[in-house]
C-alpha positions as CSV (number, residue, x, y, z in Angstrom):
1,X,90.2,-88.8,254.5
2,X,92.6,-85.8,253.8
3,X,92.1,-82.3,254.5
4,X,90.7,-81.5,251.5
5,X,88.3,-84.6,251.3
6,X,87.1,-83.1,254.7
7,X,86.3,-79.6,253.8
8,X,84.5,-80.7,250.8
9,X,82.4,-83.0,252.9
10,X,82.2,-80.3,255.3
11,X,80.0,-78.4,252.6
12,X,76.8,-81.2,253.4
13,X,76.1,-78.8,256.1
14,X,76.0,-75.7,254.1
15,X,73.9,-77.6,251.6
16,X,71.4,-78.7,254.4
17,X,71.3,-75.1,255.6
18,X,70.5,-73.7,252.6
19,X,67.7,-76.7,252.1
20,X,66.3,-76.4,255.3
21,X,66.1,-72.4,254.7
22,X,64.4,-73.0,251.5
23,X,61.3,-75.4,253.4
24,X,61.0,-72.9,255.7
25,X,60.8,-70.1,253.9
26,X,58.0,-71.9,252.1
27,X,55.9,-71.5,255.2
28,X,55.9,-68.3,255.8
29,X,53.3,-65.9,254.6
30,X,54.9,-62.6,253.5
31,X,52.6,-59.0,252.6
32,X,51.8,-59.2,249.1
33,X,53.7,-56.2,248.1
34,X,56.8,-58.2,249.1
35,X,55.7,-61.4,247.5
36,X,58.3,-60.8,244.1
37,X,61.3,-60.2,246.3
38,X,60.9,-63.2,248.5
39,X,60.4,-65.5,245.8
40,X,63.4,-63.9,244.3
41,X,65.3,-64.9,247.7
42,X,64.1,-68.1,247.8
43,X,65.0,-69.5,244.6
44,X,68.5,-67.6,245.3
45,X,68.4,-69.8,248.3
46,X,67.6,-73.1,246.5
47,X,70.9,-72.6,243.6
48,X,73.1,-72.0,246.3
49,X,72.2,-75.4,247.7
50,X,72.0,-76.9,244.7
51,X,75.6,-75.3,243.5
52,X,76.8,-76.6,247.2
53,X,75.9,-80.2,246.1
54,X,78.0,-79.5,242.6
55,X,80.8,-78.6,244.6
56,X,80.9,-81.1,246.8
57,X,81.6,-83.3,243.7
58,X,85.6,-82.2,243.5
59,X,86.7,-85.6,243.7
60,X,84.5,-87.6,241.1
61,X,83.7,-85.3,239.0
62,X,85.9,-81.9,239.1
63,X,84.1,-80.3,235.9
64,X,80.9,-80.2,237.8
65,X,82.7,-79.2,241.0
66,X,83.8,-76.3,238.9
67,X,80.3,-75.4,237.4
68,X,79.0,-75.3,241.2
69,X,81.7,-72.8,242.3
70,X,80.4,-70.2,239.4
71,X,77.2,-70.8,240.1
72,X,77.6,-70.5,244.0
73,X,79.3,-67.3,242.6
74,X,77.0,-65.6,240.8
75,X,74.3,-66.7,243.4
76,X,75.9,-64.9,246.1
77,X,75.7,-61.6,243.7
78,X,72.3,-61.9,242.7
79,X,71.6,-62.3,247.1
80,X,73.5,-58.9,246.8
81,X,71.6,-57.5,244.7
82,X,68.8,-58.5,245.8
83,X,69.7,-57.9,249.5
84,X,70.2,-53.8,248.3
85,X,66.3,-54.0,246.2
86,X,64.4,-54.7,249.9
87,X,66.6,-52.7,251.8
88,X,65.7,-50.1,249.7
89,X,62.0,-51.1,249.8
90,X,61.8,-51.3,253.3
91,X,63.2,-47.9,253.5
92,X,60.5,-46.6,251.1
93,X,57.8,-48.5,253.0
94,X,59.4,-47.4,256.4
95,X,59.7,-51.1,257.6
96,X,61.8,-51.6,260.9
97,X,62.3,-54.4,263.0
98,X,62.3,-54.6,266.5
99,X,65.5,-55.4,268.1
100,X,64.3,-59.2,269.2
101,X,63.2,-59.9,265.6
102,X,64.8,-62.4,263.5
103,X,65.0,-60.4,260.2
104,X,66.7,-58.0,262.7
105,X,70.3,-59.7,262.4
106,X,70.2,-59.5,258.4
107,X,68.5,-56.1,257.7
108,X,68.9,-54.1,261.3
109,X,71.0,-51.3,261.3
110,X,71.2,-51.2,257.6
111,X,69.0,-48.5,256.4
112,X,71.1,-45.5,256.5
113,X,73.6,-47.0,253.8
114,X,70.5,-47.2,251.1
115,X,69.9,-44.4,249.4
116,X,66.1,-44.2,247.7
């Protein structure tokens, strides 16, 4: 394989990731109040994987290589979006996480730059 055939297969991890968030996200249980946003994050979770897949396509079929990178695209905006919605919440609600808490790494330290 060349370089390039190697970074696109390089992308079954990032797909696999992304699936393997997905089925565990399904077995969480989440406060109702929050139930909205972390469906939101999961299906934003599943089209990333799924536009991974499309990319990963570049060599047999470059159209739908192309489709996944603007969906992939507009994925990782809507995560954005999303990401600043339960900031936000969570500031309303006055949700912290302790330091040794996994959600800690992806919303610690963040609730000063959210405004209500």
């Amino acid at each position: 394989k060349n370089d390039a055939q190697k970074e696109i297969a390089a992308l079954e991890t990032y797909e696999s990731a992304y699936k393997n968030s997905v089925k565990e996200m399904l077995a969480l249980e989440v406060p109702q109040n929050y139930t909205n946003q972390y469906l939101e994050l999961i299906n934003v979770f599943n089209n990333l994987g799924y536009a991974v897949s499309q990319m990963q396509e570049a060599f047999t079929d470059p159209a739908e290589a192309a489709v996944g990178i603007k969906e992939y695209l507009n994925q990782a905006e809507r995560y954005g979006s999303w990401r600043v919605d339960i900031l936000r919440a969570f500031k309303k609600d006055g949700v912290i996480f302790a330091k040794n808490d996994p959600a800690a790494s992806l919303f610690g330290g963040q609730f000063s730059q959210i405004s209500q």
